[in-house]
N, C-alpha and C positions, 0 to 999 in steps of 0.2 A: 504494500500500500504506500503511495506515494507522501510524503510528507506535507500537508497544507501550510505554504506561506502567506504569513500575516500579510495584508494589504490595508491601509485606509480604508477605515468604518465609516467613513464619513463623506459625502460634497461637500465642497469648500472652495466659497469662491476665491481665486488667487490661490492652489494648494499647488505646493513645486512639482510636482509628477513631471512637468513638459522642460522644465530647467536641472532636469538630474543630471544627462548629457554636460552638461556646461561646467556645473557646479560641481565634479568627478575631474574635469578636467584640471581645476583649480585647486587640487588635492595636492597638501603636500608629501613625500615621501615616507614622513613620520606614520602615518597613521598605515601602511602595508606592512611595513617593516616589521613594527613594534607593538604591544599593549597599548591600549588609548582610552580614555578617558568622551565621548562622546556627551555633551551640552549643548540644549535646543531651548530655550530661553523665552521662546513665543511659539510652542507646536503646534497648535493650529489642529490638521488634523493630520499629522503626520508625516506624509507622503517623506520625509526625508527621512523620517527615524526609521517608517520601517522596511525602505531601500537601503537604511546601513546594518541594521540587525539582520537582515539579510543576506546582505554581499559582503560584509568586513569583519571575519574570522576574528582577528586582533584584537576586537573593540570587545574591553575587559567589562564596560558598565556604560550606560546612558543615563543622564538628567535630563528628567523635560521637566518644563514648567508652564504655566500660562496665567494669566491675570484673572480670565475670565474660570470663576469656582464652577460656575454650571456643568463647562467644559471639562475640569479637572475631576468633578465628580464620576461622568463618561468614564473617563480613564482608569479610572480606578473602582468602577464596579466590574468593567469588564475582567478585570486583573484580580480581583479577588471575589465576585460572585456571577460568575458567566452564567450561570444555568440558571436564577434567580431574574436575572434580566432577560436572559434569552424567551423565560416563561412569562413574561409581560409581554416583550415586542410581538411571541406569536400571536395571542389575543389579539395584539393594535390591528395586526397583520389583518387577521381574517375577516375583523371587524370591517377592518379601511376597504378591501378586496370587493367583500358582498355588497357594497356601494356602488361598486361599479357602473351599473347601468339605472345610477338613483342619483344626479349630478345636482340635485341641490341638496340634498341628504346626503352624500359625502362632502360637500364642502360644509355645512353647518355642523361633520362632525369635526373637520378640523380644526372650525375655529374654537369649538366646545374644548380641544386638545389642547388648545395654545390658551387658554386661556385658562385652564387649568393647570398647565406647565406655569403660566407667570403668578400664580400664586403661591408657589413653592412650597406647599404645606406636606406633601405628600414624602413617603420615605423614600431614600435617597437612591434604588434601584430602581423606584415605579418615575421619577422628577427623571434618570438615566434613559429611562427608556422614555419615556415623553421627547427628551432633549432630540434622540435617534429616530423618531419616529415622524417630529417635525421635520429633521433634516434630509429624510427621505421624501418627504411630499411637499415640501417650501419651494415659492420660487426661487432654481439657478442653486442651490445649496448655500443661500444666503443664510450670514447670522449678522441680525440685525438687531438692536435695544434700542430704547429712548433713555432720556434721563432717567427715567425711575426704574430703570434694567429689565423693563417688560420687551420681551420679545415680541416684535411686529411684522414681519414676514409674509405674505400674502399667502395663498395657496400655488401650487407650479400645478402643470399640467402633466399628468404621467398614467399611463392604463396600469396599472397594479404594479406601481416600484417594488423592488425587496426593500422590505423593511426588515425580515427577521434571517440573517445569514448567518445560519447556526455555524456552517465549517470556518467564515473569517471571523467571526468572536471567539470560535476555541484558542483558534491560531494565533489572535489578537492577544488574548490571556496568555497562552503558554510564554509568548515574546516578551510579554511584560514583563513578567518573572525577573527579567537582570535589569528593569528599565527605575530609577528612582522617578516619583511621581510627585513634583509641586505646585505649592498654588501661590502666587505672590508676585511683586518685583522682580524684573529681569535682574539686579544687580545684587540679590540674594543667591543666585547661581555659582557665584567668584568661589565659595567656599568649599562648594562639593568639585573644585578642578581640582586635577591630578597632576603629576610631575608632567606628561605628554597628555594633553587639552586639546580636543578643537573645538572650537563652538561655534554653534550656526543658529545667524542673526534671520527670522523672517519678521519682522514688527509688523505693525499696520503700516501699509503705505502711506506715501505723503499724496493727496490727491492730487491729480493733475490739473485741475481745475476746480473751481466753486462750485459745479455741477457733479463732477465725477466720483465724490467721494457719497458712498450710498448709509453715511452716519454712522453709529458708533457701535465698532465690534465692542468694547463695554462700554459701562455708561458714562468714565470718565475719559475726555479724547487722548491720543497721543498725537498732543500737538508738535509744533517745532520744538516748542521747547522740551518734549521729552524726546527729539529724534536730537538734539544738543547734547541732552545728556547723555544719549544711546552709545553716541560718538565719544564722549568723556567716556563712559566705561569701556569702551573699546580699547582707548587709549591705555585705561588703566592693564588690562588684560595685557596689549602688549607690552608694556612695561613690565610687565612680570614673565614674560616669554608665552604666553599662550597664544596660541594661533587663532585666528576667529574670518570667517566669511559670511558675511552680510548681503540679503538683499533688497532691493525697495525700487521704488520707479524711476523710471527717467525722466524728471521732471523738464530739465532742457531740451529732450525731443519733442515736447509743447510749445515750449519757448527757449529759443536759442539764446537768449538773453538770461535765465533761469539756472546761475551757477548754485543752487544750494551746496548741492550734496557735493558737487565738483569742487568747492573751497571747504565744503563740512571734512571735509574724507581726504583732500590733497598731500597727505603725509603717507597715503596707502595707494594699492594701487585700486583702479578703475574699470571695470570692462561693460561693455554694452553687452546686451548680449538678445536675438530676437524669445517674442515670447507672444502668447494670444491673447486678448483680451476677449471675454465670455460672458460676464455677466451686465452686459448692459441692454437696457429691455429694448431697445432702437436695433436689430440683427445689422441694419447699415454701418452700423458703429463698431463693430466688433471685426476684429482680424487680428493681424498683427505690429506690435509694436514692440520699442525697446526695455528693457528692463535695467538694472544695475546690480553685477556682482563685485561687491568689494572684498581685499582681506587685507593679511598683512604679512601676507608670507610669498606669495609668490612673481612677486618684483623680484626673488632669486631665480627663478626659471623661466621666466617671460618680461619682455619690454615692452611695452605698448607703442607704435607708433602715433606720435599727438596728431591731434584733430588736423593744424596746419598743414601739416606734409600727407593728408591721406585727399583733404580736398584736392591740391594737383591733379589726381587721381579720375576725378569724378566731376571736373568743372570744361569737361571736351563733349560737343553735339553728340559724337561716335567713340567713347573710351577702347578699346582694345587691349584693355587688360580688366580684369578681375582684382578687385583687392582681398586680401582672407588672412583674417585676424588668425591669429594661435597658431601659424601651422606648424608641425612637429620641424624640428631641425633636420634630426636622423635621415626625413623622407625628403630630404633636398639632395637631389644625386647631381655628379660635375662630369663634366665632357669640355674639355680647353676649346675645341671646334665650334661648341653652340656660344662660345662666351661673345657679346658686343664690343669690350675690349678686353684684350690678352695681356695684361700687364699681369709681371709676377709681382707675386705676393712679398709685401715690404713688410717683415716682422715690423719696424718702428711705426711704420704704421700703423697694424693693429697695437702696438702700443699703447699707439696714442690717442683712438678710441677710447680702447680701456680702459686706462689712465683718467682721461679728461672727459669721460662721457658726458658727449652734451645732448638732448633728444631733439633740439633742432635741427642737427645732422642726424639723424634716427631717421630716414625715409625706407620703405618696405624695398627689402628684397627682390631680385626679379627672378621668377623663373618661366619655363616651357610648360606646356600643357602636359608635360610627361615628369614633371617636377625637376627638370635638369638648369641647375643654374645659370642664366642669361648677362646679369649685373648682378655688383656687389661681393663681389669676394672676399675686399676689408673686411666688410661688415660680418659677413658671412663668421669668416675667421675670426672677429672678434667676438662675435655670440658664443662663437663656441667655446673661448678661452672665458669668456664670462661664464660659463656651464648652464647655458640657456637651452630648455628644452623646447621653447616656443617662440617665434619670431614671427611676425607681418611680414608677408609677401606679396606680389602683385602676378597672379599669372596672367601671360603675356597670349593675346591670340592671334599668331603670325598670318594667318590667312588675312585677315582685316588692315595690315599691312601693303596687302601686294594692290589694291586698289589701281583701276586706271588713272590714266597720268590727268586724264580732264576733272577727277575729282581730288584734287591737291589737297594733304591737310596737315594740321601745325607740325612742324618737326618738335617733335620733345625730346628732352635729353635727360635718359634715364642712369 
């Protein structure tokens, strides 16, 4: 019999499932190698804890925490009385289900549900399962409160969701077993780190706009000034050596003018990184957009090429190259014959990269379509004496090159 892995018990809107790819990438080497210590701070519903209780052997213990008690209760009925809640959500189940073909009699029982949920009177497996049972039939897997911490949430539309998933709540509990479960301040976390720490920052977002933020995952906001402090404690962690990767919205892909988090965070590094936006009730509105992964560790295996030098890139009617953030080093292969110029390699020169890194001479790499280096060899050779596993490159499309001579276009000098 095959072993059932735990998944998210939960929709959530904003949950990393689509950012694991990215966030894997930004891993530093400490946490394959060695024992670790694993810190989630705002969990939400998961999706990251239990992609690393799954995939990372090493990881000796995990702290999660969350602000929101409703949530932290979830967590810990699952963890220590599975069968107890599982024997409520069946009931919601079958109840909600026989509704089916009764659409103003199942939506009057939901709100009877939610409104019974926001008077908290009930004991703390039946208030678990309510929490789960809204989250299955809410619009988009929204969680939503007013000031007075009542959940408001409409009804979504769905033909019989699962609500009662008896094999991912077993699986959910057995994982929990090594998982520590709190309820409080992110900055209560500092004390449950280990000698090797990594902690992973999801806060509330910063909205992108006066319109875009859908109110208060609790009832008290995290405004700038707690996305200030988030930063101060971040600060603090690295200062004591822990590693931490954060992330939150792009606020300057709104507004180019909108350095928050670019001057909050400018002692760390930066990445964009694509992501989808899902929960806006407009379907025109929704696709894709950028996100932001920050940390504090992996400006030792990756440089970023700055905004300046990637624009060159993408300010031509017909570019002919591709630019591609992170690509591995390793997979840059050399041929002297494809190179644009054939100058040998001047140790002082990479030196003097080295040496005097300045990132206005940071412009991307060039290669072929077949990843064989074209331009940049300095460069090349100085990443690697930097022990950089990831570099910006620009792959180059020589077909769009050979154009007739009646369509002339800028000569650029890469």
């Amino acid at each position: 019999m095959t072993e059932k892995i735990a998944k998210p018990f939960l929709k959530w809107a904003g949950g990393k499932t689509q950012l694991i790819t990215e966030i894997e990438r930004a891993f530093p080497d400490s946490i394959y190698n060695n024992e670790f210590t694993f810190i989630e701070p705002f969990v939400g519903s998961g999706a990251i804890l239990f992609w690393m209780l799954n995939n990372f052997p090493k990881m000796e213990k995990a702290v999660i925490n969350d602000i929101n008690a409703d949530l932290v209760n979830v967590y810990k009925t699952i963890a220590f009385k599975p069968k107890e809640l599982l024997s409520i959500l069946e009931v919601l189940q079958n109840e909600f289900h026989s509704l089916e073909q009764k659409p103003e009699e199942k939506k009057e029982y939901y709100y009877e549900k939610r409104e019974l949920y926001n008077t908290r009177n009930d004991e703390l497996s039946v208030q678990a399962a309510l929490f789960i049972f809204l989250n299955r039939t809410c619009f988009n897997g929204l969680y939503r409160v007013n000031k007075n911490n009542g959940y408001n949430v409409p009804m979504g539309s769905y033909n019989k969701p699962m609500i009662c998933d008896f094999d991912n709540i077993f699986a959910v509990s057995e994982a929990l077993q090594k998982v520590e479960i709190l309820c409080g301040d992110f900055e209560k976390t500092l004390e449950f780190a280990s000698n090797n720490s990594l902690f992973y920052f999801d806060p509330p977002y910063k909205p992108l706009s006066d319109t875009s933020s859908f109110n208060s995952y609790a009832k008290d906001d995290f405004n700038d000034l707690e996305q200030i402090r988030l930063r101060d404690f971040c600060k603090t962690l690295d200062s004591k050596g822990h590693k931490w990767i954060l992330s939150n919205s792009d606020v300057k892909g709104k507004n180019p003018n909108d350095n928050f988090f670019d001057d909050l965070y400018s002692d760390f590094t930066i990445q964009r990184v694509k992501a989808k936006r899902s929960i806006n009730a407009n379907p025109e509105k929704r696709g894709e957009l950028n996100e932001l992964l920050i940390d504090n560790f992996s400006s030792k295996i990756y440089i970023p090429t700055q905004e300046g030098n990637r624009k060159m890139f993408t300010n031509f009617e017909k570019p002919f190259w591709t630019l591609v953030e992170k690509f591995p080093v390793e997979l840059i292969n050399f041929d002297s014959s494809r190179l644009s110029f054939r100058n040998p390699i001047s140790s002082s020169e990479v030196d003097r990269i080295v040496e005097n890194f300045d990132f206005d001479f940071w412009i991307p790499i060039t290669i072929d379509k077949e990843n064989f280096l074209i331009d940049g060899q300095h460069r090349l050779e100085a990443a690697k004496r930097m022990n950089l596993k990831y570099i910006d490159v620009v792959i180059q499309d020589t077909e769009l090159l050979t154009e007739p001579k009646s369509k002339k276009r800028k000569k650029v000098l890469l």
